[in-house]
N, C-alpha and C positions, 0 to 999 in steps of 0.2 A: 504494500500500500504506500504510493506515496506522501510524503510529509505532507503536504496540503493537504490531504484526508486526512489528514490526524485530527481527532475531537479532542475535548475536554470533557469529561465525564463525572459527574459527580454522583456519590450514592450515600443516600440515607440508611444506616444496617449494616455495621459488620457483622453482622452473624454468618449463619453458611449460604444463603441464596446469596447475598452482598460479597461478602468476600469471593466466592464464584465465580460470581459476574465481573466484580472488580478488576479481579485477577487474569481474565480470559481478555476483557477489553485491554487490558495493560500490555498482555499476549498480542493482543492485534496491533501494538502500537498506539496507543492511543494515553492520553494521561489524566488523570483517575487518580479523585479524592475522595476518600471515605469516612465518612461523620459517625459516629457512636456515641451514645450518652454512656459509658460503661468507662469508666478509668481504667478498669483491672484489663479491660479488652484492650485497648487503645496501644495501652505501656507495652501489653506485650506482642500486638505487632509492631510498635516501633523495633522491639528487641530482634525482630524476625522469626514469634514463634506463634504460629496460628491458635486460636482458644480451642481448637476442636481437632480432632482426626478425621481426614479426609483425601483420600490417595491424590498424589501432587502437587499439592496445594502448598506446599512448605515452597517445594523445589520451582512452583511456578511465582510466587512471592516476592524468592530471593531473585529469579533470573530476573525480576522485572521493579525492583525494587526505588530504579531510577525513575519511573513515571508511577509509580503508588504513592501516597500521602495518605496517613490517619490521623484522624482529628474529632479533639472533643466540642471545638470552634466552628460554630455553623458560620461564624464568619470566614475562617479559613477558606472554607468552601465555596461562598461567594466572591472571596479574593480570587478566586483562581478563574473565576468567572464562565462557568460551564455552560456548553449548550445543550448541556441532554443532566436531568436530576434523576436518576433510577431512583425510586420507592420500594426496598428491599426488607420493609420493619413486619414483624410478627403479627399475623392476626389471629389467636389463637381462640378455640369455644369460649361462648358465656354459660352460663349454668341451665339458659334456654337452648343455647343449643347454636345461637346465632355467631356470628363469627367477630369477634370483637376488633372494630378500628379504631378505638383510644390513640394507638401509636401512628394510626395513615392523619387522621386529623392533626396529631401533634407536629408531623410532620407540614403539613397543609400552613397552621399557624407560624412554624420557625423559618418557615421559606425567605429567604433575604430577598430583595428587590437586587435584580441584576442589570445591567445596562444591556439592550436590544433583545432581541428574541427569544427564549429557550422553551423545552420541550419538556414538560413530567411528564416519566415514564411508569407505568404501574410495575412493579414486578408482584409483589405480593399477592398473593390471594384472596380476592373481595367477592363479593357476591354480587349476581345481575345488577345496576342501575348505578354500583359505587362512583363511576366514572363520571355522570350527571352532577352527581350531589359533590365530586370535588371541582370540577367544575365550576359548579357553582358559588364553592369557596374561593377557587382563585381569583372570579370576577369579583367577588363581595370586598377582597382585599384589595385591589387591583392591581393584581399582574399579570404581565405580557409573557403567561406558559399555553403552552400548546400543549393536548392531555394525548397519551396515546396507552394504552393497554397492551404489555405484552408478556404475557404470563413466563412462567418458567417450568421447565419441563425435566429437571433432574432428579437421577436415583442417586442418592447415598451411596458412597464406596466408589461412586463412577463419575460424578458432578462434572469432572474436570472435560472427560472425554464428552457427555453429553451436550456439552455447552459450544462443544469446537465440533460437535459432527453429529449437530441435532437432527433429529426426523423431518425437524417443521421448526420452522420460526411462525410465532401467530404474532400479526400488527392490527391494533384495531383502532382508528384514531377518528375523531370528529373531524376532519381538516386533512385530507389528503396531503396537502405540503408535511404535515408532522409525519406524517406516518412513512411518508416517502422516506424522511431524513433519518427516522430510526432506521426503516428496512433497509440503507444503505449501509449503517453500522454492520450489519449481518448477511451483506455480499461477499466479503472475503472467506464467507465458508461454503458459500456453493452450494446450496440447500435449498429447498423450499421455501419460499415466504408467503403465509396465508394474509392476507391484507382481507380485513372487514371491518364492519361497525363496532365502535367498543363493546356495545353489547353480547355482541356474539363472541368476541375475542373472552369477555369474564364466563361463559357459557361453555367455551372449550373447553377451558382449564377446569372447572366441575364434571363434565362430562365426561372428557377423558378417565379423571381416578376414579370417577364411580363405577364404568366400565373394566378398570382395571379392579377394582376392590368386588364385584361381580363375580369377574371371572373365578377369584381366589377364593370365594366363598364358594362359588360352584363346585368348583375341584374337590373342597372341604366336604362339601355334605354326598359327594358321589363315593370319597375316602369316605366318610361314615357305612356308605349302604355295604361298601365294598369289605368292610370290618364283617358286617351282619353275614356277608353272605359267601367269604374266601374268596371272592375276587382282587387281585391287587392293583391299586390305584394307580400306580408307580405306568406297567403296560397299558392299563386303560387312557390313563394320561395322552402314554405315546402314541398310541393308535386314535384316539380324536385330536391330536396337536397335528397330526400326517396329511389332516386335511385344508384341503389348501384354504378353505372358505373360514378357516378357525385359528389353522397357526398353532405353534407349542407356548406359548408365551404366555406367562401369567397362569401355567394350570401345573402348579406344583402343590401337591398339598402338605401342611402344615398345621403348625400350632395358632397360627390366624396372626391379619396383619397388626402392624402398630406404623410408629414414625410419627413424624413431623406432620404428612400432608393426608394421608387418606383418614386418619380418625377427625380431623377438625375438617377436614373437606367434606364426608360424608356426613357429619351434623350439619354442616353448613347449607349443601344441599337441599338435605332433606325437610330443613327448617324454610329455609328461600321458597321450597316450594309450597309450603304448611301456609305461611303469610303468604303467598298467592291465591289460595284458598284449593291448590290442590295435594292430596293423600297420595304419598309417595310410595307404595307399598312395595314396591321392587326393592326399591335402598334400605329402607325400614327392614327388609326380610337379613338383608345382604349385611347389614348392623349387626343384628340380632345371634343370627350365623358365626359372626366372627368373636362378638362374645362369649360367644357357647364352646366354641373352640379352644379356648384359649384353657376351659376349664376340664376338657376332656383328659388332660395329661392324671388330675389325680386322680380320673376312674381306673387309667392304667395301671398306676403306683397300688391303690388299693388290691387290684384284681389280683396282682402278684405277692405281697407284701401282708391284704390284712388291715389291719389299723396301722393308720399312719403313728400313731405317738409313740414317742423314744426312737423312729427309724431316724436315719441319716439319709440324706439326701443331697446330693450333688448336681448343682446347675449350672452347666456348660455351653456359658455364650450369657452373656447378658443384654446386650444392646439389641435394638430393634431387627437388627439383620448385618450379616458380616461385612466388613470393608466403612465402619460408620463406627462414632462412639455413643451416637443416638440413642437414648435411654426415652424418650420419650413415647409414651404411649405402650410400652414395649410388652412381649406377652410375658415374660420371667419376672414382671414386676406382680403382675398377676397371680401369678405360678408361687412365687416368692410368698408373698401375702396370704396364699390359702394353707400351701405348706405349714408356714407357721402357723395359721390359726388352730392345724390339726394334729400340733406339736411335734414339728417334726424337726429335727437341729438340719438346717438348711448351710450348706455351704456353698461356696458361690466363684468363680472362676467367671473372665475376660480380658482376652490380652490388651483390651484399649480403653473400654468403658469402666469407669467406676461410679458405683453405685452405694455407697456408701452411704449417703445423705438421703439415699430413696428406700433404702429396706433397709430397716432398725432392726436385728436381731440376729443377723446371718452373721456366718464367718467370712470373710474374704482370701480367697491363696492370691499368691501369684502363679500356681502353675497348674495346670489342671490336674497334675497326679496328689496333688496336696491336697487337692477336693475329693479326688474321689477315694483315698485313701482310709479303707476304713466304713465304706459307705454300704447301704442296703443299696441302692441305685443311683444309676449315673443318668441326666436328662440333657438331650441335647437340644438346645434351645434356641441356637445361634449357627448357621451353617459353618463356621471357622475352620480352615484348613488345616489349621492343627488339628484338629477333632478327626478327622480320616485314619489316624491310625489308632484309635482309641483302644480298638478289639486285639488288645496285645498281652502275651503271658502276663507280663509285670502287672498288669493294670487287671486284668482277672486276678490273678494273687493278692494284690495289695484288696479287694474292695473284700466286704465282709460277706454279700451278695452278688453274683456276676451278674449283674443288670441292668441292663441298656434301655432306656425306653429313647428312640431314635423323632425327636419333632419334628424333624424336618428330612426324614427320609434320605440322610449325607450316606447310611454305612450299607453295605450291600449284606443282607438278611443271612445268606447262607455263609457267609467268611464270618460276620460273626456270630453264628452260632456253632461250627466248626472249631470257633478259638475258644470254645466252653461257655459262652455266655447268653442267659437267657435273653432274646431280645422282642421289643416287640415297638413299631413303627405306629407312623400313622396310614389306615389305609391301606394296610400289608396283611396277608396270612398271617395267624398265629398257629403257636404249635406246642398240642396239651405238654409238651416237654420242656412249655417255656415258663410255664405256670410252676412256681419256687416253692416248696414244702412252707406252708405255715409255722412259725415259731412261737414259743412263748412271750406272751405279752410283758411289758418291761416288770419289774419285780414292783412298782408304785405304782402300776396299772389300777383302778378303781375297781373293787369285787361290785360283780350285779349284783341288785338288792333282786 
């Protein structure tokens, strides 16, 4: 790209959409200030060390460190006098369900008055009409921004790559001139650009994950039937993902999703559509599903085990999904929580996420053989490549019970049952040889009255 296409770019949000985005744009050549209200964040990307894990992102920071700026200074950022302001700030549930913009508004209000043109960009996730209503803020203040909507489309563990070799760029802007100027930012990838109405652009970005949160609960409750009935989900998978009109994507089944974007997307939704006056009953089911999911691991645990209280329990993978330190929303937070309520000493293992501060009672290793060492069962909760070799002598020897309850379907069924260990997946065959002799209840066990 030549230097005269180089922008100035500014973005509200170091968190991971922001920094992301920051970072890719800085990638393009372009220079990029990033605003945060968070001191403890700020300091330590001055220092050059990102708040979160997220593959490349150290290494794309540092290479590009000459056109990055972070700042606590909303003036700094108008110093530098940008013509595109990305909107990257958290819109996380209200307790209704609705998707809360305290941080787009506060954003709206801190906007410095810039000399000649410039462009707000949506990144964050709002619900149909947000684009109107800020809009309407920027006229009420009076500034000279142009609004354009352009959602963001990254997985965790992969952001970096998503960003530089998206499916689709979506522009959706009131003012063709604005939208043109974004969509030009994201010519030097060669890609797709969808150009429509704002409205439709905040209507992509819901419909996509609900479609994708869909599929994954599908997959989930066809793994259910496939329990009831010795079908395994694993080949069924593969055999409907072979079709071309379906694809394999997104039909992996599991312990149900979590993250950043499908639990607050899918209430958002489903509430956007409630205040429309329509019963969303598809998403409503596809919620519900993945709920339910998340709690199926202790029927496993019991089915083998018995009463959970005095067992030991080992959870391997904590964060939302491998390649992220993402704890939000996560299923082992869940898992964690029931665990304990049904006394069971929970130990807990992840090579990046700590959770500390979110489950009060567990132990933490550093290494997963420290967790499982000693344990009635091991739960895999996290797809982590370490985790593939789980099914090994030492790790049979070391646990008290060999038992593997597999959530995300990582170990292949017959290698570890071969290496002595009962196992049982989601979704998969079981086999009466996998079911563990009942043991005596702890010796402070409650006698029945």
């Amino acid at each position: 790209m030549p230097d005269s296409e180089h922008r100035t770019i500014g973005i509200f949000g170091a968190g991971w959409v922001g920094l992301v985005t920051g970072a890719c744009f800085a990638e393009l050549g372009h220079r990029v200030v990033v605003r945060d209200v968070v001191p403890g964040k700020i300091a330590a990307l001055e220092s050059g060390k990102p708040p979160f894990h997220e593959a490349e992102l150290a290494e794309l920071l540092e290479r590009n460190r000459q056109r990055l700026t972070f700042t606590l200074d909303v003036g700094v950022l108008a110093a530098a006098a940008p013509e595109f302001i990305f909107v990257c700030v958290d819109t996380p549930p209200t307790y209704a369900g609705d998707a809360d913009l305290s941080r787009v508004w506060t954003v709206v209000e801190e906007l410095p008055r810039l000399d000649g043109h410039a462009t707000l960009v949506m990144k964050s996730t709002v619900p149909v009409g947000t684009g109107e209503k800020v809009r309407d803020g920027l006229s009420t203040r009076g500034l000279d921004l142009g609004y354009v909507s352009n959602p963001e489309f990254l997985a965790e563990g992969r952001a970096i790559h998503d960003f530089m070799h998206p499916d689709r760029v979506v522009v959706g802007a009131f003012d063709d001139a604005d939208g043109a100027a974004v969509a030009a930012l994201y010519e030097p990838l060669d890609q797709p650009i969808v150009r429509c109405d704002v409205h439709s652009a905040e209507m992509i970005k819901l419909a996509a994950n609900a479609f994708l949160m869909t599929r994954i609960s599908f997959i989930n409750e066809i793994a259910n039937v496939c329990e009831a009935t010795g079908a395994d989900v694993v080949k069924v998978a593969e055999g409907v993902g072979l079709d071309h009109r379906l694809g394999p994507h997104f039909l992996r089944a599991g312990v149900g999703w979590g993250g950043s974007c499908f639990p607050k997307d899918s209430l958002a939704l489903k509430q956007l559509a409630a205040n429309s006056g329509y019963h969303f009953q598809l998403l409503s089911a596809v919620i519900e599903v993945n709920d339910l999911q998340k709690r199926r691991v202790i029927g496993k645990l019991q089915r083998h085990l018995g009463s959970l209280r005095g067992k030991t329990v080992a959870l391997l993978g904590l964060a939302f999904k491998a390649g992220t330190s993402d704890l939000r929303e996560a299923p082992s937070l869940v898992l964690a929580s029931r665990l304990l309520a049904e006394g069971v000493e929970v130990r807990a293992w992840d090579p990046v996420a700590d959770a500390r501060q979110l489950i009060h009672g567990a132990t933490f290793c550093d290494a997963y053989e420290d967790a499982v060492r000693g344990a009635d069962a091991a739960v895999i909760v996290t797809e982590w490549p370490e985790l593939r070799d789980l099914a090994k002598p030492e790790i049979r020897d070391s646990m008290r019970r060999p038992l593997i309850i597999d959530g995300r379907n990582l170990l292949d069924p017959d290698d570890v049952r071969a290496a002595g260990f009962a196992y049982e997946g989601i979704g998969r065959p079981t086999s009466p040889l996998d079911v563990l002799p009942e043991t005596p209840e702890p010796a402070d066990a409650p006698k029945p009255v």
